[in-house]
C-alpha positions in Angstrom: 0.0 0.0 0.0 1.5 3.7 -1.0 0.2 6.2 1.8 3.6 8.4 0.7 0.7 11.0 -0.9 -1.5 11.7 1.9 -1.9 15.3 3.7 -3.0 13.3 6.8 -1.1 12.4 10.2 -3.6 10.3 11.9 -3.1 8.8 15.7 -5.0 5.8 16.5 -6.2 5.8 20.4 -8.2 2.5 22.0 -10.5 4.5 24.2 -13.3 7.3 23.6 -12.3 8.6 26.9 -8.8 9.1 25.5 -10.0 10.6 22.3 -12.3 13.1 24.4 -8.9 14.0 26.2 -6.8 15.1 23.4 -9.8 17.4 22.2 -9.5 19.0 25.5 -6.1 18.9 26.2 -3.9 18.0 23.6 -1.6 14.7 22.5 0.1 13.4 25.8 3.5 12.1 24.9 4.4 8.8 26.4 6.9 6.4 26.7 7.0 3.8 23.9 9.2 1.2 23.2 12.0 2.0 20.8 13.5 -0.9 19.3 16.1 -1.4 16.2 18.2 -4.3 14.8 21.4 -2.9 13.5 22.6 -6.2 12.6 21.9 -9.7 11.0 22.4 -12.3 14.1 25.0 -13.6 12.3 27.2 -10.5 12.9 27.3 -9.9 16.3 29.1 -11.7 18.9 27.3 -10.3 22.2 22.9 -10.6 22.2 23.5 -6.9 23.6 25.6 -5.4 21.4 23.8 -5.4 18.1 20.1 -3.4 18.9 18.5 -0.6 20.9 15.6 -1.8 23.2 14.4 1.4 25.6 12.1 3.7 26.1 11.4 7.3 24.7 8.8 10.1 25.3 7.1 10.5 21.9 3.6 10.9 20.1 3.2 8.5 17.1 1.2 9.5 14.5 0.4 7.5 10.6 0.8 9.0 7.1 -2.3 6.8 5.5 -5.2 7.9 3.6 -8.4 7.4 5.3 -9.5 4.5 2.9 -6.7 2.5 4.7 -7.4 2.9 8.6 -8.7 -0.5 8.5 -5.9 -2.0 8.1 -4.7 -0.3 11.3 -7.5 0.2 14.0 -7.0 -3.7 15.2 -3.6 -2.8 16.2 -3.5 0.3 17.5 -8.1 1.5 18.3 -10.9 2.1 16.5 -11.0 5.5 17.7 -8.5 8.3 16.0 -7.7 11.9 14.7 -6.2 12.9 11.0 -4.4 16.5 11.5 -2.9 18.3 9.1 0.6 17.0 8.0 1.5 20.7 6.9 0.8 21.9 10.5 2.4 19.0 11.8 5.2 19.6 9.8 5.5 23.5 10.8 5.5 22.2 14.6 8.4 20.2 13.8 7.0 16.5 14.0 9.0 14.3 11.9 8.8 11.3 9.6 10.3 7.6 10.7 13.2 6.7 8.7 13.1 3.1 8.0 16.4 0.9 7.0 16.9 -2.7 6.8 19.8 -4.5 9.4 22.9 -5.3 8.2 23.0 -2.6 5.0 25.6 0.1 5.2 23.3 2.7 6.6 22.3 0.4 9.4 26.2 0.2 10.4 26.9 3.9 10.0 23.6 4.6 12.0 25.0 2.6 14.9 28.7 4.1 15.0 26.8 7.2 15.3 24.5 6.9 17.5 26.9 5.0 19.8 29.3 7.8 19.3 26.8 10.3 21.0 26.3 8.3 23.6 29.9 7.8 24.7 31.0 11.2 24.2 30.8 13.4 26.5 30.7 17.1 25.8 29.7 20.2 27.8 26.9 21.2 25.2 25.6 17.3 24.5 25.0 18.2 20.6 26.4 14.7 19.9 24.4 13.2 22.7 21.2 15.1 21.4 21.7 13.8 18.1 21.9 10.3 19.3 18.7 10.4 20.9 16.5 11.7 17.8 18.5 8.9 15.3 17.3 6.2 18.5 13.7 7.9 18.0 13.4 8.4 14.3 14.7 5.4 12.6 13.5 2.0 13.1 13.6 -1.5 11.1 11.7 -2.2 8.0 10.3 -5.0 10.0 10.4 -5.8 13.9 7.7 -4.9 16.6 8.2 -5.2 20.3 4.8 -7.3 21.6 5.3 -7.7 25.1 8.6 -9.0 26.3 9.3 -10.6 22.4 9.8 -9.2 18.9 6.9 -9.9 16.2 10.3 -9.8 13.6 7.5 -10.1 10.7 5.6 -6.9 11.6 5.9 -4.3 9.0 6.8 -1.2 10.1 6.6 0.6 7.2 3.3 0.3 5.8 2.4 2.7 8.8 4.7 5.2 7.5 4.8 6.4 10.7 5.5 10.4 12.2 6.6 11.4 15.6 5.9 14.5 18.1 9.5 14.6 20.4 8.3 16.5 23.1 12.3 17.4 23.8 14.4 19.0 21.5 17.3 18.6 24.1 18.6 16.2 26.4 18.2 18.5 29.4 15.3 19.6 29.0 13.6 15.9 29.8 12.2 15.7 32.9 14.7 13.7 35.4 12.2 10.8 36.0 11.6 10.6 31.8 15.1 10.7 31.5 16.1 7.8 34.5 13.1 6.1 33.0 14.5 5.6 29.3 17.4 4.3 30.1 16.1 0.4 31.0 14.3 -2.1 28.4 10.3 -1.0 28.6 9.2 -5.0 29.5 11.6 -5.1 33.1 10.1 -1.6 34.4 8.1 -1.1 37.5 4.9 -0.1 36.2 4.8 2.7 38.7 7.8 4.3 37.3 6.6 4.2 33.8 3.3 5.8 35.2 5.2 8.6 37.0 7.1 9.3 33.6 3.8 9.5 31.4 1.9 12.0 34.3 5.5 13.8 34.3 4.8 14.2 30.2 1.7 15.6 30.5 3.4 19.1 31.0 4.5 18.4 27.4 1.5 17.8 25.2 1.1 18.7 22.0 -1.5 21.2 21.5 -2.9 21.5 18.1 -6.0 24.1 16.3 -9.3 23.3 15.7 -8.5 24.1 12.3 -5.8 21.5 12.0 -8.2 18.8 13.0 -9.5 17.6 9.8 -11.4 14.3 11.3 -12.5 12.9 14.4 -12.8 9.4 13.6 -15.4 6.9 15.6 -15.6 3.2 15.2 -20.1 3.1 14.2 -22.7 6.0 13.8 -24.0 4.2 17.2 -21.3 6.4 18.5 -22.2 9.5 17.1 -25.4 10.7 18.9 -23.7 10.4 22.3 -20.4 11.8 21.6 -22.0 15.0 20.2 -23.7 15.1 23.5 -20.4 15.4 25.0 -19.2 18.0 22.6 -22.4 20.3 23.0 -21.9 20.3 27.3 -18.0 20.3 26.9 -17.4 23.2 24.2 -18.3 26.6 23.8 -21.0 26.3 21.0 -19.1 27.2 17.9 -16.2 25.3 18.8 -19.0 22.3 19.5 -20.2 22.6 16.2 -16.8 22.8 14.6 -15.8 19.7 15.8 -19.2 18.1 14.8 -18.7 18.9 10.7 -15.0 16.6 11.7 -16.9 13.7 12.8 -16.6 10.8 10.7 -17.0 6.8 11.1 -14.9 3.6 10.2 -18.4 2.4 8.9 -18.6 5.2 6.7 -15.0 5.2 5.4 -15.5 1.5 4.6 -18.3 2.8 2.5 -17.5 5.5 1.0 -13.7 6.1 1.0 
């Protein structure tokens, strides 16, 4: 599927409740697992020294046309909403790069980003740098499902955007920062919980006007949720929102 074309970002969510939230608040970053194979297992020597497993603050957000979301709302919730990818772009949210283990720029990528991360320099620019080629690349194939790998996942059909709520190392939050450091499966859930409410401080706000859809799983949904617009909005921003409602029954049928 080619989704290269579409003027859409759109971020899946599993819960209405969590859908209402970013209406009123904004996208909450939060930590997601980052994982990339840099190498075929028949080059490295040490299970440890050949990918990146952690954790990183981020919002993740898909480049598809609507007439695809089906192919995406098992995975990741039947309840989502497209933004502009111009605004997105203009608020610096970024595009995934995705490269295939054991190539050249697989093995550059790691010298790099292990470069940054074991020099140490007053400013951190190399560090910095480190940290957004950790968040922004990632295997053609290879998804973290619990405490394993689904190695036949494919990445890129999601051809996938992130919000970095950081744009420096320092300025992460100290228990974001202690929190990324360890392999997201071994964390104590209460940690992981403290980062996520720490990110909240960091959400990424976007206009009314940038909201091109607000996606629900069946028209059954529709009467109550514009119940919830009507007592939660001022009126014209209540009806604004309305005209942006949309269904996955209805872009099954007519997308």
């Amino acid at each position: 599927m080619n989704h290269t074309h579409s003027r859409l970002l759109v971020h899946f969510t599993k819960s209405e409740t969590a859908l209402k939230g970013i209406l009123k608040h904004g996208f909450y970053p939060h930590m997601s697992d980052v994982y990339m194979k840099f190498r075929q297992e028949n080059e490295h020597k040490r299970d440890d020294d050949f990918y990146v497993w952690k954790a990183e603050p981020l919002v993740g957000f898909c480049n598809i046309k609507l007439s695809s979301i089906n192919s995406f709302v098992e995975t990741y919730g039947q309840f989502a909403i497209a933004i502009s990818r111009s605004y997105a772009q203009s608020q610096d949210v970024s595009p995934v790069v995705y490269f295939e283990p054991g190539t050249p720029f697989a093995k550059s990528l790691e010298a790099k980003i292990n470069d940054g991360f074991e020099t140490f320099d007053g400013t951190m620019e190399t560090m910095n740098t480190s940290l957004y080629l950790e968040m922004l690349c990632k295997n053609i194939k290879g998804r973290p499902e619990g405490k394993s790998i689904n190695e036949n996942y494919d990445n890129s059909a999601e051809n996938e955007w992130m919000y970095l709520p950081f744009s420096n190392f320092y300025d992460a939050e100290d228990e974001v920062t202690a929190y990324n450091e360890i392999v997201p499966n071994s964390v104590d859930k209460r940690k992981l919980a403290k980062a996520n409410l720490a990110l909240r401080a960091h959400a990424f706000r976007v206009p009314p006007e940038h909201i091109e859809y607000i996606i629900l799983p069946t028209f059954a949904h529709v009467s109550k949720f514009i119940g919830y617009l009507k007592s939660e909005f001022p009126a014209q921003l209540a009806l604004q929102f309305m005209r942006k409602l949309v269904t996955i029954e209805q872009i099954s049928e007519d997308f």
